[in-house]
C-alpha positions as CSV (number, residue, x, y, z in Angstrom):
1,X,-46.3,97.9,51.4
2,X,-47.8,101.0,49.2
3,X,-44.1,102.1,48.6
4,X,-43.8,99.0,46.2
5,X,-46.4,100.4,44.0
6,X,-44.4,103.3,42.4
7,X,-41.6,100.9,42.0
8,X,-43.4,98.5,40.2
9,X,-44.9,101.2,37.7
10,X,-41.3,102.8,37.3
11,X,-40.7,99.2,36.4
12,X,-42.5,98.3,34.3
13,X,-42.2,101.3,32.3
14,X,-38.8,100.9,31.5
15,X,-39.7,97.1,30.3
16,X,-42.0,98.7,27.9
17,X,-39.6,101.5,26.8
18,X,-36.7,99.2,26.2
19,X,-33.5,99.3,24.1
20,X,-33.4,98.5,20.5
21,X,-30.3,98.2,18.6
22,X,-29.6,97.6,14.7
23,X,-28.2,94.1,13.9
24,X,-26.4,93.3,10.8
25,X,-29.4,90.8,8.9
26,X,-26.7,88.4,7.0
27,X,-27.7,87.6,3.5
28,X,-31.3,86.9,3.9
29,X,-34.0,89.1,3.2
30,X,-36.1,90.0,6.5
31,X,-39.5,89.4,6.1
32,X,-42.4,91.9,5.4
33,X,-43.1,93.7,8.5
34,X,-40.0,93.8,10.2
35,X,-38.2,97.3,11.4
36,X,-34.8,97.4,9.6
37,X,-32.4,100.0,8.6
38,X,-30.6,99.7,4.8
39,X,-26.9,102.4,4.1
40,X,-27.6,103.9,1.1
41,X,-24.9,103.5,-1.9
42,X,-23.7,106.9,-3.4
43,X,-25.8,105.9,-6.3
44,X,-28.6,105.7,-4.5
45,X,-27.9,109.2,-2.6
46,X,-27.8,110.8,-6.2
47,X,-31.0,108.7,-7.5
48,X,-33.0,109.5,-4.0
49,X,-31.3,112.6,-3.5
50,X,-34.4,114.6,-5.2
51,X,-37.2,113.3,-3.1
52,X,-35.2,112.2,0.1
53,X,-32.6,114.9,0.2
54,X,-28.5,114.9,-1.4
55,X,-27.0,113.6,2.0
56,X,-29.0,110.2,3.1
57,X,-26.4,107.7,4.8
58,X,-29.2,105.3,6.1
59,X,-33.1,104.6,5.6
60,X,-34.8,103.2,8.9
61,X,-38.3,101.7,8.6
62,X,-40.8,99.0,8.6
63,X,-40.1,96.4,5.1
64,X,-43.7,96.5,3.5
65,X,-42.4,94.2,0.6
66,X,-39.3,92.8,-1.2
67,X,-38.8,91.8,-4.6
68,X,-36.0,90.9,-6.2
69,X,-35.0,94.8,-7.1
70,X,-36.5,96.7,-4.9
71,X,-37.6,97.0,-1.4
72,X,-40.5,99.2,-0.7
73,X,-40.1,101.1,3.2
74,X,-42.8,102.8,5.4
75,X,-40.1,105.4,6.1
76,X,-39.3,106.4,10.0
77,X,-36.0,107.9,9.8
78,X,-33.1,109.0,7.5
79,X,-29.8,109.5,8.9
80,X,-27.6,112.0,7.2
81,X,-23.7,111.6,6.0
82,X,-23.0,114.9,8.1
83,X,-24.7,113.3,12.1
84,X,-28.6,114.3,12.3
85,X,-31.4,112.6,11.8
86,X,-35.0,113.2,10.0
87,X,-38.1,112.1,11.0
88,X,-40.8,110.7,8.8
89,X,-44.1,109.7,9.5
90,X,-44.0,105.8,7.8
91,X,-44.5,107.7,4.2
92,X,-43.7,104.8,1.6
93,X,-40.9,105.0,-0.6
94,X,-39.5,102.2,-3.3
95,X,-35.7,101.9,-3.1
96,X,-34.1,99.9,-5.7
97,X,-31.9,96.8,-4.1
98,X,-28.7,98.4,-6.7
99,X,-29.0,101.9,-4.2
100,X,-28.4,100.3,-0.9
101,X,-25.8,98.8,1.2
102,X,-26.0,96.5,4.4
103,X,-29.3,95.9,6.0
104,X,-29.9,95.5,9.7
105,X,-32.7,94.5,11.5
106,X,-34.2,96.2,14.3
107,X,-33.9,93.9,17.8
108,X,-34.6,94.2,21.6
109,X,-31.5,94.8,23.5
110,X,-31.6,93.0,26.5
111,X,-28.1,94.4,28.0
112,X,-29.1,97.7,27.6
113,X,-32.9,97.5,29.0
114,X,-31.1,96.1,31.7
115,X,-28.7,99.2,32.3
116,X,-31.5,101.5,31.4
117,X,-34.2,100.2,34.1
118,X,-31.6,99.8,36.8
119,X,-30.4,103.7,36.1
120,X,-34.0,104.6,36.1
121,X,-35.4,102.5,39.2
122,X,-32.0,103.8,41.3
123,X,-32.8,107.5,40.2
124,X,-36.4,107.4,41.4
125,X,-35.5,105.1,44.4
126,X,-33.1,107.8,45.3
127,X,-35.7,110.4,44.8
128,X,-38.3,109.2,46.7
129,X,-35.8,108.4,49.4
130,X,-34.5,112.1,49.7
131,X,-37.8,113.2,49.7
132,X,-39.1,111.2,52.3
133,X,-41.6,110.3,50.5
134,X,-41.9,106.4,52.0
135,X,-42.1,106.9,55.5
136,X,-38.5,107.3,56.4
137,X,-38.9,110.7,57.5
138,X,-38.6,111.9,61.0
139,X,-41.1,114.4,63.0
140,X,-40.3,117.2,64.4
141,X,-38.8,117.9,67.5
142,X,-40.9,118.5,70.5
143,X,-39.8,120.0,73.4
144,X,-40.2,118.7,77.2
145,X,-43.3,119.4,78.0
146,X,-44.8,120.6,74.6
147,X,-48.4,119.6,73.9
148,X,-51.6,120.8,72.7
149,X,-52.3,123.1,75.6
150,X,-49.2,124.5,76.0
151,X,-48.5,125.8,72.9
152,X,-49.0,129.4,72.0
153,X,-50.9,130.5,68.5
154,X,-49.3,133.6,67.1
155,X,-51.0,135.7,64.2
């Protein structure tokens, strides 16, 4: 019965972690708050290229507000043309609509939460199996006639 318990942490867990994936948004604008992900045009990689760096190929943050020309972003990452990613810590920057290409919108992943929490539940089952660690262990062998006052302490 106290077996279950680790399970259920390691389980819940993984719910919590989940998988997100970038989804194309289609035409509308998502609303403020929402995590989304814009390319950036080659115009805008020469107009940002100054404060954001020359080789941005996509902006990933939280929308703070839309207008009709510009989007302002609580920055998390910037992918680069070249593979690599930056980190930012939600700094805001105002990216004209005429710099950027698709948007996508941040969304759970159910498929791959799915995948995820079964690899991680089978891993830790199997750990805790091969370590014996939930009572399927065995003693150690005794001998015939082995008990407490026939055994011999040695130094």
């Amino acid at each position: 019965m106290h077996a279950a318990r680790p399970f259920r942490f390691v389980a819940l867990t993984v719910v919590l972690m989940g998988c997100y994936t970038l989804q194309p948004v289609g035409g509308s604008v998502p609303a403020p708050g929402t995590r989304v992900a814009f390319d950036v045009n080659d115009a805008g990689r020469v107009a940002l290229g100054g404060t954001m760096g020359p080789e941005i190929a996509q902006i990933e943050g939280r929308l703070i507000d839309a207008d009709t020309g510009a989007f302002l972003i609580a920055v998390s990452t910037v992918r680069l043309l070249r593979g690599g990613e930056q980190v930012w810590s939600g700094e805001q920057v105002r990216v004209k609509t005429e710099f950027l290409g698709p948007a996508y919108e941040r969304r759970f992943s159910r498929g791959r939460s799915v995948a995820l929490g079964a690899g991680v539940l089978g891993t830790f089952a199997g750990f805790l199996i091969t370590r014996a660690l939930i009572g399927a262990g065995s003693e150690e062998p005794r001998m015939p006639g082995d008990t407490a006052q026939a055994r011999i302490v040695r130094p």
